[in-house]
N, C-alpha and C positions, 0 to 999 in steps of 0.2 A: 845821519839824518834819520828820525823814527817817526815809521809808518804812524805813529797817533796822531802826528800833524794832522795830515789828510783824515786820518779814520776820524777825526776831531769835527770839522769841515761839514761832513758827511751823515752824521751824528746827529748835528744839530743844523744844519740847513733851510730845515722850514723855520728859524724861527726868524730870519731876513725875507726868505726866499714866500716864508707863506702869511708876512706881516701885512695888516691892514693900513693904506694909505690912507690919509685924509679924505673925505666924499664930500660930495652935497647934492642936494635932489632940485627943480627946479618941475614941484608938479602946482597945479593952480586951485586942486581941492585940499592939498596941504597948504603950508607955511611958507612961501616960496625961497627956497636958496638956504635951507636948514640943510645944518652940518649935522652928521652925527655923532661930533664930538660934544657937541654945547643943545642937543633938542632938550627938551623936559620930558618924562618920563610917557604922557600922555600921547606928544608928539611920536615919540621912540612908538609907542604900540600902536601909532595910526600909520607908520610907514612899515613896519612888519607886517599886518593885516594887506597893504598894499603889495606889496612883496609876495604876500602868497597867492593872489589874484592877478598878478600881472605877468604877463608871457616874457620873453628876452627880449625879442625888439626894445619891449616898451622900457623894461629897467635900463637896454645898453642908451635910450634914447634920453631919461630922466635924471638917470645918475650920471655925476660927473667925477673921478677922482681928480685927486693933487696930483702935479707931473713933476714931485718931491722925490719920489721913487717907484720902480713899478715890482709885483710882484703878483702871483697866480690869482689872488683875491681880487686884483685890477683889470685880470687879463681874461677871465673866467667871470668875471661877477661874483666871487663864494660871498654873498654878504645875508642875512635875514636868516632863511631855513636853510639855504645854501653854506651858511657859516661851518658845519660841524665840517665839511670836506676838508677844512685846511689839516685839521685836529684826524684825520682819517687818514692824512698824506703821510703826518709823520707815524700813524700807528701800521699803517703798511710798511714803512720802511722797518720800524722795529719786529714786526711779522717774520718778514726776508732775513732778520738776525738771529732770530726764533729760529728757520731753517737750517740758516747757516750752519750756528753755530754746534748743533749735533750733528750734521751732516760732514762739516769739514772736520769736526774732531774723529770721526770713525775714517774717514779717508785717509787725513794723514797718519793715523797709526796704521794704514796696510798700506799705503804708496810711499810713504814719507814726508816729513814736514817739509822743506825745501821746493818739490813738486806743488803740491797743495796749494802753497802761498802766494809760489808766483801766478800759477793758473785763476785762485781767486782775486788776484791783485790786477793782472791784466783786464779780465772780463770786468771789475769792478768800475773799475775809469772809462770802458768801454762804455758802459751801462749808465754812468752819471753824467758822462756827456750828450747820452741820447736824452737825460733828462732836460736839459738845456733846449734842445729840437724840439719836444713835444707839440704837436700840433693840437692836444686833448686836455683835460682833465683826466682822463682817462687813462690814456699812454701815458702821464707824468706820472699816475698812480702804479700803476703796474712796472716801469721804471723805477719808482723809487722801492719797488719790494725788493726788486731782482740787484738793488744796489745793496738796501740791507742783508740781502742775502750775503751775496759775495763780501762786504766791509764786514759783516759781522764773524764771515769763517775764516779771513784770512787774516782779520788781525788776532784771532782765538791765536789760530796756529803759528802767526809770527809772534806772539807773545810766550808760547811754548817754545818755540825755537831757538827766543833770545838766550830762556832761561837754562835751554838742556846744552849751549853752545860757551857756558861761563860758570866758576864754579861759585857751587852751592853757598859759597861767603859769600857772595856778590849778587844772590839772588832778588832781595830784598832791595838795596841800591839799583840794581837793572831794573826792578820795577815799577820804584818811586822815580825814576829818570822817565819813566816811561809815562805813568801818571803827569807828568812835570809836563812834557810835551803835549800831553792831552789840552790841559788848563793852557797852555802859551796858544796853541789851535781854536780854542775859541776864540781871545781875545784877537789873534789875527785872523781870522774871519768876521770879525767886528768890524776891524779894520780895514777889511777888502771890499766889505759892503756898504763901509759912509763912502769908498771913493768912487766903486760900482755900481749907479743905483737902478740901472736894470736887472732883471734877475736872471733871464736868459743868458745877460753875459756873465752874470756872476757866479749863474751855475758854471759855466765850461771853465772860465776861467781857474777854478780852483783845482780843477783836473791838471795844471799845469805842476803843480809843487808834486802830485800824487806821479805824476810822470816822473819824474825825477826821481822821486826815491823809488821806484818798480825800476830802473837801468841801476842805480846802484846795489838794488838788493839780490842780481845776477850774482855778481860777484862773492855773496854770502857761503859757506861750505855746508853740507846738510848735516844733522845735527848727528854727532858722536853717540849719544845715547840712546835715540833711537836706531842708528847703524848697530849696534853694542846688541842694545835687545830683540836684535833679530836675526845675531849672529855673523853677520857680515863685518867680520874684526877687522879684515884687511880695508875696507873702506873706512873705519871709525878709525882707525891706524892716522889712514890720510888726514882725515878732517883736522883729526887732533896736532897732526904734523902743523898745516896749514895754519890753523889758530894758534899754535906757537911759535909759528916764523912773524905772522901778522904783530904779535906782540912783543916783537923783538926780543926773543929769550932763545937761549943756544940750545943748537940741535941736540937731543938727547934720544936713546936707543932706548923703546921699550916694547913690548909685547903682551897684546891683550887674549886673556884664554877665556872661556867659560867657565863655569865651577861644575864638576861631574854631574849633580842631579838637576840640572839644573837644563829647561828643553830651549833649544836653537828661535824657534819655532814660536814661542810663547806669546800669544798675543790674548789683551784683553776683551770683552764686548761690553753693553751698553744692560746687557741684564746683571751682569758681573755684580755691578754697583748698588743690585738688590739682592742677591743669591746670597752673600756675606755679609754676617750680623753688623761685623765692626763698619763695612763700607755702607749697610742700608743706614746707620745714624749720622755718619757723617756728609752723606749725601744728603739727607731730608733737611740739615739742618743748615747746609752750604746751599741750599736752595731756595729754602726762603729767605736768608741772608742776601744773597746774590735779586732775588724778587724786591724785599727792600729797597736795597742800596740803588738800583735802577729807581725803582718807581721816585722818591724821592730825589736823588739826584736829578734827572733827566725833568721832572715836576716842576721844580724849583728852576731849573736851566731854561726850559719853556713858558715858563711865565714870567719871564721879563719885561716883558711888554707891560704888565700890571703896575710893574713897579713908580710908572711917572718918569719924567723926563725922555730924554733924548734913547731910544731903542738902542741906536748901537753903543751909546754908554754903560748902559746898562748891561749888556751882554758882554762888554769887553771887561766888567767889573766881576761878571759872572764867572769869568776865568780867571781873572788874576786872584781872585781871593780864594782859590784854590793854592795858589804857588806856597805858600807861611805852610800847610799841612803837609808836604813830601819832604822837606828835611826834617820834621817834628817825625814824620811817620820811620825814616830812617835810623834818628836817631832811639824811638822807642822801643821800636819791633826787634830790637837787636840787644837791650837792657837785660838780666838775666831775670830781675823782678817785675820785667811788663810784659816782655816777649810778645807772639803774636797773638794770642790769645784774649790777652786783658786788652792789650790796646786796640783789638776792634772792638769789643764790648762794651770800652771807655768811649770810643767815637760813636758808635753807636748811640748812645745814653745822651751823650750831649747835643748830639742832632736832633733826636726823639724829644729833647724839653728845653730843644729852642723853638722848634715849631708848636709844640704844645704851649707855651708860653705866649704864643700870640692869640690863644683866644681870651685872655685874660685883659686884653689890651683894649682902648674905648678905642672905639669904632672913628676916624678922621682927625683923631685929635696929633696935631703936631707938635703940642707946645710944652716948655717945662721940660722934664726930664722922656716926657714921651716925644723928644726932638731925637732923639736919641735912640731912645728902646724903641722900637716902631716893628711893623709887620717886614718894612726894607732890611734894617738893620738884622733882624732877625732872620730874617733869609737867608742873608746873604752868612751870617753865623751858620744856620743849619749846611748850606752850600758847603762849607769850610770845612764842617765836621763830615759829610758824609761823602765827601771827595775822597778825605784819609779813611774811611773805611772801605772806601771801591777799591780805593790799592791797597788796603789791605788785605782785602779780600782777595784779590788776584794773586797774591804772593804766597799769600795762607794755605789756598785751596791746590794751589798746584804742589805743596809740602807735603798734602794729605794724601793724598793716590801715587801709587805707584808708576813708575816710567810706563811700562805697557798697557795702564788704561788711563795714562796721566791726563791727554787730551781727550777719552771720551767723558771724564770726571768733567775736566773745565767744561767740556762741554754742553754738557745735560745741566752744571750749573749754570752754566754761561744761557741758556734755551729757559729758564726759570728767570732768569735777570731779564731777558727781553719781553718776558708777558706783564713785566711790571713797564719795561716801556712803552709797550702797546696801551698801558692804562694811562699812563704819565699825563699823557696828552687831554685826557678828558677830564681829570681829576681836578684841575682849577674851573672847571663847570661849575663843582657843587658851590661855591660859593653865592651861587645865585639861589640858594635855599638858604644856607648859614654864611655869613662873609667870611668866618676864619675855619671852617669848616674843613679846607681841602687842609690847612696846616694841622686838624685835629688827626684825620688821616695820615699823612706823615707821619708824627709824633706819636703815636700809638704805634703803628708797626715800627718803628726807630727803637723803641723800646724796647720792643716782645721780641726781634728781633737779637738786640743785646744782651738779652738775659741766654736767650735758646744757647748763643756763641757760649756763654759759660761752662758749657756742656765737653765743646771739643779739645782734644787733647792740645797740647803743647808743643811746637816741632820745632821751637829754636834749639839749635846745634845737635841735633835729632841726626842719625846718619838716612840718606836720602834711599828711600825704597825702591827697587828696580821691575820686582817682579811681586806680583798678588802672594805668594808664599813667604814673599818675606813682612807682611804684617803679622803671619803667626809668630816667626822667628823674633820679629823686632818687641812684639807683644810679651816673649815670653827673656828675652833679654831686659826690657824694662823689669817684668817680674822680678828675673832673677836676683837684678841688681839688689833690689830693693829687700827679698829676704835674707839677701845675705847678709845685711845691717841689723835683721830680725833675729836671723841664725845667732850672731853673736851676743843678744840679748838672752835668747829662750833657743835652744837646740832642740830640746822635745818639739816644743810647740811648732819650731816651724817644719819639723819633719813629719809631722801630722799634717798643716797644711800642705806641703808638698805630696803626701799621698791623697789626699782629699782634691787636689788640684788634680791631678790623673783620671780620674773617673769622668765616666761621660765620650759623648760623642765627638769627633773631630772638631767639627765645626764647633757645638757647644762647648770643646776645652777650648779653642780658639778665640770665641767671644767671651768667655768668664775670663781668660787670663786679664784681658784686658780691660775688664770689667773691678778684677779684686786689685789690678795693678793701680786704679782712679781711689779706691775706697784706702788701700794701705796708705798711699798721698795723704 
């Protein structure tokens, strides 16, 4: 069972939990018994005006919601100037993932991933069910930071875990399973909520499934590679024992050493990722990748409600058409002509001008072939495509860094992805200046984003980096490879560049290897 169920849940929450029920007002200087589904626009700005002049009593006295379903909007009043709190609930909880998730990445590379995950995974459930009690607006907001927090570090670090606990073929397939489960988590949270239409019980209620998988994930082993690169062979012995008796394959006798220069001890930090020419580009640009694919996804997934019709349709629609992209994304990222490379840059592109494609579209029109091509369909297209870039990203970037800073990488990108959630929430605002404005938004960083990705290296069937030293190494093994095909072309020539490759500072021979190793490609 995989923790994204729940992290799924958790994710997206407010967009059941913070939806607007049906109202209607019954004041006698208004329209009496105006819904504000069906007022005229006039109407709409003589009850906003009202709203900002009337105390609580008087709205909890005037307004009446639908007993269709309840949620914090009903329970709180968030409606007129009070509206934006809903949209603030979910950017606190992405805040809490902001902390998370470079928080639990520096942790579990000194304590270990195992500890880490379960500790954030417990207090996590602890903290969502207090979200359920809240007596406040208040307490539910400050709740739901302390959920992002914890859901955003411990599913970083059980995502880390999965991948350093199965080997490096299998990476790629662990991930898209893992994406897979994410999109199934919306759709049954869809489904938890047409049958649950309180929100207090729907909050707790979902804390049940998240229980379940926190007693299963006891039993998980702590991960080999990081046991490995901290020296503790005899433990990484066991692990590796354990996950091959679990797989039913016969006991086999081996023994892990160090390599002589190579320190016990070796742990990465969080300035690493800018100290190192090769890791400050791959970081800047896995970051606004990771900013991206958040703001837009999570965008797109909270504005269902815009869509028309039935809310939980629409959300459970939000998920499933996510599912068609994780075996496309399986099948591609593992192609020796798409690898992981193009194929986020391809999904990228097609996200960025679907949503750009919707301001081109007349404004209400449903008919003809715009029955069809619409701002919905469209969506839910961009949804599709930038679903398979979120897992690709996640698979991509964990390729790129080394075991010993591998989670403070995810990390600091994962902390980048969440400032685009924080925005997510507000960005279908702008439409009330431009209508298709929030998808120009999208669709312009879906691009720019796309192109940047064309930048980073290649790491299918790449051998997997353990320690910061070995990007020089692996840097200068790509080179090598690569003149030796030159050598046997021109011998002079390439024994001049091999002396000319020598000169210069550590670090500067370090980032040119891999600099003439992109240009000789």
């Amino acid at each position: 069972m995989d923790p994204k169920l729940y992290v799924a849940t958790e994710a997206i929450l407010i967009a059941l939990v913070g939806a607007t029920p049906p109202y209607h007002w019954d004041l006698q200087e208004l329209s009496a018994n105006q819904s504000h589904s069906n007022q005229s626009a006039s109407e709409q700005r003589a009850f906003g005006e009202w709203l900002l002049t009337a105390n609580g009593s008087e709205v909890h006295k005037h307004v009446h919601f639908s007993s269709s379903f309840t949620s914090i909007v009903s329970e709180w009043f968030l409606i007129g100037s009070t509206s934006y709190k809903v949209s603030a609930a979910s950017s606190f909880y992405f805040s809490g993932v902001f902390v998370g998730a470079i928080s639990f990445g520096q942790l579990s590379d000194r304590f270990g991933r195992k500890k880490v995950y379960l500790t954030g995974f417990a207090l996590d459930i602890l903290f969502a069910i207090a979200n359920g009690f809240s007596p406040s607006y208040e307490f539910f907001a400050i709740s739901r930071f302390l959920v992002g927090m914890m859901n955003g570090g411990m599913s970083l670090v059980a995502f880390v875990l999965l991948n350093e606990c199965v080997g490096t073929a299998y990476w790629a397939l662990a991930g898209s399973i893992g994406g897979l489960f994410f999109a199934v988590g919306i759709a049954q949270y869809a489904l938890l909520g047409y049958f649950i239409r309180s929100w207090r019980t729907l909050a707790v209620v979902v804390n049940l499934e998240g229980t379940v998988v926190f007693l299963l994930s006891l039993f998980i082993p702590e991960s080999p590679r990081w046991l490995y690169s901290q020296g503790r062979l005899n433990e990484a012995e066991d692990a590796l024992y354990l996950i091959a008796k679990r797989n039913r394959k016969q006991k086999c006798t081996f023994s892990l050493k160090l390599p002589a220069e190579r320190s016990c001890r070796e742990a990465g930090s969080f300035l690493d990722l800018f100290r190192y020419k090769i890791l400050l580009g791959r970081t800047l640009i896995m970051m606004f990748t990771w900013f991206v694919c958040s703001l837009v996804y999570y965008g797109l997934t909270l504005n269902v409600g815009d869509l028309g019709g039935s809310i939980y349709a629409n959300l459970a629609l939000s998920g499933l058409i996510e599912i068609p992209a994780y075996p496309i994304c399986i099948y591609l990222i593992n192609q020796k002509w798409f690898g992981r490379k193009r194929t986020l840059s391809a999904f990228l592109f097609l996200g960025g001008l679907a949503c750009l494609i919707v301001m081109f579209l007349p404004k209400k029109k449903d008919t003809g072939v715009f029955a069809v091509v619409n701002s919905r369909s469209l969506s839910l297209l961009g949804k599709l495509t930038i679903s398979a870039a979120f897992n690709i990203v996640y698979i991509y970037t964990s390729e790129l860094y080394p075991t010993v800073i591998r989670n403070v990488g995810m990390g600091a990108c994962s902390m980048f992805s969440r400032v685009g959630g924080i925005i997510a929430p507000f960005v279908p605002s702008l439409k009330s200046v431009q209508w298709s404005l929030p998808y120009i938004v999208f669709g312009a960083t879906g691009l720019l984003s796309g192109l940047l990705s064309l930048l980073l290296p290649e790491t299918l069937n790449s051998p997997l980096l353990e320690t910061i030293s070995d990007l020089q190494v692996c840097s200068y093994w790509r080179l090598g490879d690569e003149a030796m095909s030159l050598q046997a072309l021109d011998g002079s020539q390439s024994g001049d560049k091999d002396s000319s490759a020598g000169s210069g500072s550590e670090d500067e021979e370090f980032y040119d290897a891999d600099e003439e190793t992109h240009m000789i490609k």
